[in-house]
C-alpha positions in Angstrom: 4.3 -41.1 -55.8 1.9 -40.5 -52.8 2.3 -38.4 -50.0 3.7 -41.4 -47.5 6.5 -42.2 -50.5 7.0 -38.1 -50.6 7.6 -38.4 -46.4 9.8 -41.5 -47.2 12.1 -39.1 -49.4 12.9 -36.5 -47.3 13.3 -39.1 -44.7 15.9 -41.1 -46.9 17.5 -37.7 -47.6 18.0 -36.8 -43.8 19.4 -39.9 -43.0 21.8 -39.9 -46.1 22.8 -36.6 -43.9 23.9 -38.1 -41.4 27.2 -36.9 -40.2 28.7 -36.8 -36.2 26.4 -34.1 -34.9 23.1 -34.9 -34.1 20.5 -34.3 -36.8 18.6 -31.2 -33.9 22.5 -29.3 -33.6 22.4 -29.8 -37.6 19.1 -28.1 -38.2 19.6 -25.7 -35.4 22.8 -24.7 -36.9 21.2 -24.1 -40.4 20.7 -20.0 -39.1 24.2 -19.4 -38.2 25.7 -21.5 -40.6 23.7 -18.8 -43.3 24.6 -15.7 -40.8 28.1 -16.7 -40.8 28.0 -17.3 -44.7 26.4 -13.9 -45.5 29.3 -12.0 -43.2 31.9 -14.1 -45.0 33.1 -15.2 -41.5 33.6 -18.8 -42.9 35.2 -18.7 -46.5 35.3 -22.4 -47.0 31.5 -22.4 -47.3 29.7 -24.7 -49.9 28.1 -22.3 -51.6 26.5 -24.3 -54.0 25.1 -26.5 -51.6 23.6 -23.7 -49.2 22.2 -22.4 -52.7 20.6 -25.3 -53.5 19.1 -25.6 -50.4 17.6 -22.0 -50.4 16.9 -22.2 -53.8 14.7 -25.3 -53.0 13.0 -23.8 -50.4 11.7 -20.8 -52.2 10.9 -22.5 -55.1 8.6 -24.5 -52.7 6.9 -21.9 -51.2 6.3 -19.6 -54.2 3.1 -20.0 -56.2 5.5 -21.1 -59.6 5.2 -24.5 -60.1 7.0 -26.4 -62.9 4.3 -29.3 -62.8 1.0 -27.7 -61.3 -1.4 -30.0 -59.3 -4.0 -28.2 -59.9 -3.2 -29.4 -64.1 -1.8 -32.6 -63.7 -3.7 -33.8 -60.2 -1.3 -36.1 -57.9 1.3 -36.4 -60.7 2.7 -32.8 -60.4 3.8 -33.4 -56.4 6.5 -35.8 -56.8 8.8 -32.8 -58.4 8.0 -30.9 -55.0 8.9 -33.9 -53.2 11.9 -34.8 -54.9 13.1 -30.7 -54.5 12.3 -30.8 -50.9 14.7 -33.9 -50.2 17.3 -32.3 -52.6 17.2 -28.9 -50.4 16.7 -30.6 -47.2 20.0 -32.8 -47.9 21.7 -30.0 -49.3 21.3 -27.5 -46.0 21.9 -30.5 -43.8 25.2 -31.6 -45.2 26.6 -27.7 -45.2 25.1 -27.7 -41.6 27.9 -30.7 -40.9 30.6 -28.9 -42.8 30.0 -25.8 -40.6 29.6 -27.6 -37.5 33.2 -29.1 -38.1 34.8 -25.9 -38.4 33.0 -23.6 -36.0 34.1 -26.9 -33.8 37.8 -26.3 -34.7 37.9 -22.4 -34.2 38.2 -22.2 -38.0 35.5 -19.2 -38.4 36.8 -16.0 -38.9 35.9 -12.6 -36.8 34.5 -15.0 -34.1 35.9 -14.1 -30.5 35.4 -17.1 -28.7 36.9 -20.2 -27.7 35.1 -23.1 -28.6 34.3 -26.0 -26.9 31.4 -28.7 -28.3 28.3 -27.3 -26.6 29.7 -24.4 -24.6 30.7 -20.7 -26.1 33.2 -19.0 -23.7 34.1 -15.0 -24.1 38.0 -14.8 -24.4 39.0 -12.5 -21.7 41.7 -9.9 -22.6 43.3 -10.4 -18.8 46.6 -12.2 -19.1 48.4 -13.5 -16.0 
């Protein structure tokens, strides 16, 4: 598997993402969606996807390799490859499930009204 088949992979595994937002609000969202895991401000989280997806990423940019290239030559990147699609997918797809519910107000110890693109402080003024 070369390089351009590699770039095909991950490409396949964004678009097999795909959900209603926008594939730049579901990478943006990829910070907060961890923040808000971390704080335990959205307890439906998929953990084992988000897992996944870090685990992925830090096995890519640690010096461990299961199939070095610098042993095996062009045959030990298409384990990197097929990782990076798998933890590309992975964050993306969480990214969808927490856009849906920061979307419906369903994150907890947030203190603002939601509306798609716009955050608006709640005001304690009544009347």
């Amino acid at each position: 598997m070369g390089v351009v088949d590699g770039a095909g992979a991950i490409a396949s595994a964004v678009k097999a993402s795909q959900g209603k937002h926008p594939l730049g609000q579901r990478v943006l969202a990829v910070p907060a969606m961890l923040w808000a895991t971390m704080r335990r401000r959205w307890p439906g989280a998929p953990k084992g996807r988000i897992f996944i997806g870090i685990a992925g990423i830090v096995y890519l940019i640690t010096p461990i390799d299961l199939m070095p290239e610098a042993i095996l030559g062009p045959f030990g990147i298409p384990d990197d490859i097929a990782l990076a699609a798998a933890s590309v997918a992975a964050l993306l797809s969480a990214a969808e499930a927490y856009l849906d519910m920061r979307d419906a107000g369903e994150l907890q110890g947030v203190d603002a009204d939601i509306i798609p693109g716009v955050v608006v402080q709640r005001s304690d003024v009544t009347g």
